[in-house]
N, C-alpha and C positions, 0 to 999 in steps of 0.2 A: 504493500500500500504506500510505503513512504516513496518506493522511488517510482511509482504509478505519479504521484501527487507531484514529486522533482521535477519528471519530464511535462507536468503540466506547465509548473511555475517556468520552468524554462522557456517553454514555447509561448508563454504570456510577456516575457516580457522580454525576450530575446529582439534587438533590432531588426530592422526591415532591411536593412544592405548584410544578414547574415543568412547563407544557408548551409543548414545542419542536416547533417545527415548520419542518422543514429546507425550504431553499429549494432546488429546482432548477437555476435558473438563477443563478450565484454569479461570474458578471462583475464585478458592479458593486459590489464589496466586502461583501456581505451573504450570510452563508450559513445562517442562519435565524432566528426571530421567535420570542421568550422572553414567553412570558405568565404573571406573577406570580398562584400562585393565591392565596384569601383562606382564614382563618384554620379559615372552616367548608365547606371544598373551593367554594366560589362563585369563578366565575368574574368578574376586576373589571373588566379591561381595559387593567390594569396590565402595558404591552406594551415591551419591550428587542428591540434589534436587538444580533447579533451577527457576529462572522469568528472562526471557528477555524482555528486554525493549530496544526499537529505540529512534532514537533520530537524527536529519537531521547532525546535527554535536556537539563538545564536547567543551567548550571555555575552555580552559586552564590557569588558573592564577597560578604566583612560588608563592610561598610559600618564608620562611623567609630562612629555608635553602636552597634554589636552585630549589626545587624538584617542579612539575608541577604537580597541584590539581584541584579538582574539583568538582561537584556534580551532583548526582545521578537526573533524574527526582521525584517526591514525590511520596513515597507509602503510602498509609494509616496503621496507625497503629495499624487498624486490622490486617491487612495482617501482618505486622513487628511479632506481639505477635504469630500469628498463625505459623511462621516459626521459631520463638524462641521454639514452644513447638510439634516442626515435632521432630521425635527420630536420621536425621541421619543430618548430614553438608546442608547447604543450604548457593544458594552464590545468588547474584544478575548479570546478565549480563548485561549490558548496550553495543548494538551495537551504535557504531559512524558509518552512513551510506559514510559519507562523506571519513573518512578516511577508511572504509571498515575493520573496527578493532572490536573486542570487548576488553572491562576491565571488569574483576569481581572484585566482593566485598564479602568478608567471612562474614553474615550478621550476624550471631547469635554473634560473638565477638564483631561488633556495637553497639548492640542494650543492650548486658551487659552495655556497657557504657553510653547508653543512657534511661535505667531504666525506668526513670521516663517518659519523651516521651510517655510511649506506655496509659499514664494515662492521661498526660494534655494537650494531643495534638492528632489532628485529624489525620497529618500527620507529617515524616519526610525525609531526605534527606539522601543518604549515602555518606560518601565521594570516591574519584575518586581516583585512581594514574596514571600517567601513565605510569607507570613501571609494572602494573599489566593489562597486555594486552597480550592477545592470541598471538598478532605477533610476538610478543619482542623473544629475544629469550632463557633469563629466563621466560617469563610467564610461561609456562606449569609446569615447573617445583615448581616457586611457589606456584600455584595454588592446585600442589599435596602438597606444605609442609602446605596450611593453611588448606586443609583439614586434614590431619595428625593431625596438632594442632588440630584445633574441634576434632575430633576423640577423644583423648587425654582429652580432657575438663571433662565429668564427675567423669574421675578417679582421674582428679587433684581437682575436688574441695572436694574430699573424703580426698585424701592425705594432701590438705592444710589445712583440717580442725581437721584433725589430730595432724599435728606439730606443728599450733598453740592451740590447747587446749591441748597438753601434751608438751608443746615447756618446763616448767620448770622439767618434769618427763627426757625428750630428756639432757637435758644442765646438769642433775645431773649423767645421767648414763653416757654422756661422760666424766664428770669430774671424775668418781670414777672408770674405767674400763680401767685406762691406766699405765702403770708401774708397771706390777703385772710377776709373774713368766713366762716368755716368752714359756716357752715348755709344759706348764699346759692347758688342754683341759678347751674349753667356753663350760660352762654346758649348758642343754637346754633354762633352763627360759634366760638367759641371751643372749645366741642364737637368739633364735626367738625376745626380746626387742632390740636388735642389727638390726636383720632384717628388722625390724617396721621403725624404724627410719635410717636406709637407703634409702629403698624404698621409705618413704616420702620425703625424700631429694632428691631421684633422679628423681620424677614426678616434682614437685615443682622446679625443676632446670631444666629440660627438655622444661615443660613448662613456666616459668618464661625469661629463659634465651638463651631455642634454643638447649641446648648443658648440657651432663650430662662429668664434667670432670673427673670421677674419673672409675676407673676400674668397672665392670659389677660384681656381685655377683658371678657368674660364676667362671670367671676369679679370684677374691679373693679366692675361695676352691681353684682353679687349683695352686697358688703362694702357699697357703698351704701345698700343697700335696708334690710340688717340694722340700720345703724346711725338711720338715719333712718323708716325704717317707711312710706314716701313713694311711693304706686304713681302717681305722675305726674310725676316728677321722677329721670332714671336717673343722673345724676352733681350732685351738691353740689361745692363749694369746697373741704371735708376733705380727699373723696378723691380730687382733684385735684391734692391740695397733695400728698399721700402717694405720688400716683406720681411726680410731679414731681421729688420728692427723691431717688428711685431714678435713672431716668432723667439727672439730670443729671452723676450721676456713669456711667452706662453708657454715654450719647450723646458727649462726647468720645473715648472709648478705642476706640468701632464706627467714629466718623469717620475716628481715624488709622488702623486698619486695613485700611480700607475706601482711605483713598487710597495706601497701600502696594500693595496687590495689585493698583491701575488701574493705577500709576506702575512698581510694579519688579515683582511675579513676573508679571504680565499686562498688560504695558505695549504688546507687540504688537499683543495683540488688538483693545486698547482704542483703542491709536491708528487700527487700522485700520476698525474697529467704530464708532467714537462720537469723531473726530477733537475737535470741539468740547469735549467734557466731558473727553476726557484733556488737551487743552492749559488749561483749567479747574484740574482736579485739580495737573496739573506746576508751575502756578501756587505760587510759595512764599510769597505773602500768604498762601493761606489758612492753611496751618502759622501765621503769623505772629497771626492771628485765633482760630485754633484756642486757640493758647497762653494768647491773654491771658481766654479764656470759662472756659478751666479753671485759671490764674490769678486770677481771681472766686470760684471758688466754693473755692479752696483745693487743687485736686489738683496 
């Protein structure tokens, strides 16, 4: 009966650009396939896995900031591993019957943080908001942004492995690649090392922080073009020097964030993920190296 009643409240208040498509056979932690529609009802391909779960009602405790939490009923952590290692976003539904709601949970960013779990323990819990509720009238819209994040996930953890294992290669070509003849074209090699370390700075900032603040690569040739008039030549010295100056104040502060969340909130994952690069990152030189590139330029 409860989860007669779940699949109701889901279909009550599930949006109009979602279609669900229930699974039958719901062994293996998966009870149906969420496909994000697009803006002009087009179909993208933009596909979520999900598990609903009932529950007669939600108790609510605040939290120290304000904010009203809670927990998940326990899933085993078989199931948890087995949705960590599905290829596309997977969230957890919880219908509250009582309040006729559901909350989702972006489960695979939990269970990063909680590593070890899925080794020393049979089951666990996911936490609750209830800010992240279908009815609300940001949920859905969150719902699309932490999919987006997952989405986003394997290529940030490419990019952030990148910046910090070439983070002293990245901190030297900014220091040496600024104040140089403004209207003298960036030869290739230095092009493409330029590109490298944008890119990784704008995944790693995206994802770290929600928001990439600096102009789009795109838009950097386009500044180019405007100022030089130059259609054979897509980056000058200027505005190389211009992004550089941005950048060297963003790529220190994405660095230490970036080795925070390898080392302390997702330190399991990472160890058990990418042994090599988190005894890299745990490494306290780099901190030490860190210091003294953003001791150079004054931060």
């Amino acid at each position: 009966l409860t989860e007669t009643e779940s699949w109701r409240v889901l279909d009550s208040v599930a949006p109009k650009d979602w279609i669900v498509r229930e699974v039958t056979e719901r062994d293996y932690g998966i009870d149906a396939y969420i496909e994000l529609v697009g803006k002009n009802d087009e179909v993208t391909g933009e596909l979520t896995s999900a598990q609903l779960k009932g529950v007669d009602s939600i108790t609510w405790k605040k939290g120290s900031g304000g904010q009203m939490s809670a927990v998940s009923p326990q899933i085993k952590t078989s199931t948890a591993a087995y949705w960590h290692g599905l290829p596309v976003p997977v969230f957890l539904l919880v219908a509250d019957l009582a309040a006729k709601d559901i909350h989702f949970v972006p489960v695979k960013e939990v269970i990063r943080g909680n590593f070890e779990k899925l080794e020393t323990q049979g089951s666990m819990t996911f936490p609750l908001s209830e800010s992240h509720s279908l009815k609300s009238s940001d949920g859905p819209q969150l719902f699309r942004w932490f999919y987006a994040r997952e989405r986003l996930q394997p290529e940030f953890a490419f990019h952030i492995t990148n910046l910090i294992s070439q983070m002293d290669t990245f901190a030297d070509f900014i220091r040496m690649n600024q104040n140089r003849d403004s209207f003298m074209e960036v030869e290739a090699e230095r092009h493409l090392q330029f590109r490298a370390l944008y890119e990784s700075c704008r995944m790693a900032s995206l994802y770290l922080e929600n928001r990439w603040p600096l102009e789009e690569l795109i838009e950097l040739y386009r500044m180019d073009r405007r100022d030089w008039k130059d259609d054979w030549v897509l980056l000058h010295e200027k505005t190389l020097d211009y992004a550089l100056q941005k950048l060297e104040v963003l790529f220190p502060a994405l660095v230490r964030k970036a080795l925070k969340l390898v080392t302390e909130s997702q330190a399991g994952y990472w160890m058990a993920t990418d042994r090599v690069f988190f005894s890299l990152c745990n490494n306290g030189e780099l901190n030490v190296r860190l210091k003294q590139f953003e001791d150079e330029i004054g931060r």
